[in-house]
Each structure stands twice: as C-alpha cells, then as structure tokens.
C-alpha positions, 0 to 999 in steps of 0.5 A, a space after each residue: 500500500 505505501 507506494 501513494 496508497 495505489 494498492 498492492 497485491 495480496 501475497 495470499 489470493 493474489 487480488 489488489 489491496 484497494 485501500 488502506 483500510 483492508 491492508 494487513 500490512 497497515 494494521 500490523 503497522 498500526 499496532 507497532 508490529 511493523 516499523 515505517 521503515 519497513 513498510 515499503 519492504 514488506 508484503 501486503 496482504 488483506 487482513 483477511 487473509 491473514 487469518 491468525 490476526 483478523 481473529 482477534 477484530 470484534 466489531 459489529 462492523 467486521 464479519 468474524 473470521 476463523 482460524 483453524 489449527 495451532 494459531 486458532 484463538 481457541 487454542 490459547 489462554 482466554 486472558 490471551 484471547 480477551 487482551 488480543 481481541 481488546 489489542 487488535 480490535 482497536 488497532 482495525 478501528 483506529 485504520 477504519 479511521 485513518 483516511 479520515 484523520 488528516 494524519 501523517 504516515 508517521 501519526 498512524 500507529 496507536 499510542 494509547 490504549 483504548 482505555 486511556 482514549 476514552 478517558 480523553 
C-alpha cells in the first residue's frame, strides 16, 4: 500500500489491496508490529487473509473470521484471547479511521490504549 496508497497485491489470493483500510500490512503497522521503515519492504496482504490476526477484530462492523489449527484463538489462554481481541480490535478501528484523520504516515500507529482514549 505505501507506494501513494495505489494498492498492492495480496501475497495470499493474489487480488489488489484497494485501500488502506483492508491492508494487513497497515494494521500490523498500526499496532507497532511493523516499523515505517519497513513498510515499503514488506508484503501486503488483506487482513483477511491473514487469518491468525483478523481473529482477534470484534466489531459489529467486521464479519468474524476463523482460524483453524495451532494459531486458532481457541487454542490459547482466554486472558490471551480477551487482551488480543481488546489489542487488535482497536488497532482495525483506529485504520477504519485513518483516511479520515488528516494524519501523517508517521501519526498512524496507536499510542494509547483504548482505555486511556476514552478517558480523553
């Protein structure tokens, strides 16, 4: 997605990115799991076909996806599950939110937790 926010192909289905919104690659960035040096090096992807991740998103907004085997949410801690989905839903909305911010790419990733945000 970083060249200009044109698009790049999804690694998995082989499909365009269409916008920064369905960008994995721009979620993870947003959670601070990808540095922005590393943005224009790393592979894109729709969040939904990374399974493993959009798991974690619950938003009346998202249709739920499921991910089967060893990476399943099922198969952890449901502290873990509670913590990742809190971590993860709030990073997918702050990009949900993100063309409308009239943020710099630097601006994008979160740096407060949900709690302290609706504490502002």
């Amino acid at each position: 997605m970083a060249k200009c926010d044109e698009g790049y192909r999804c690694e998995v289905c082989g499909l365009d990115v269409p916008a920064i919104t369905d960008s994995d690659l721009y979620l993870r960035y947003v959670l601070g799991e990808v540095p922005l040096e590393q943005l224009h090096l790393s592979r894109e992807r729709h969040i939904r076909c990374n399974p493993a991740l959009a798991q974690y998103i619950v938003d009346p907004s998202f249709e739920p996806a499921g991910c089967d085997g060893p990476f399943g949410k099922a198969q952890f801690d449901p502290a873990f599950v509670a913590e990742e989905e809190r971590r993860v839903t709030h990073g997918w909305r702050r990009l949900q939110a993100v063309p409308t911010l009239g943020l710099t790419i630097a601006e994008y990733p979160l740096s407060v937790t949900p709690d302290e945000e609706t504490r502002s």
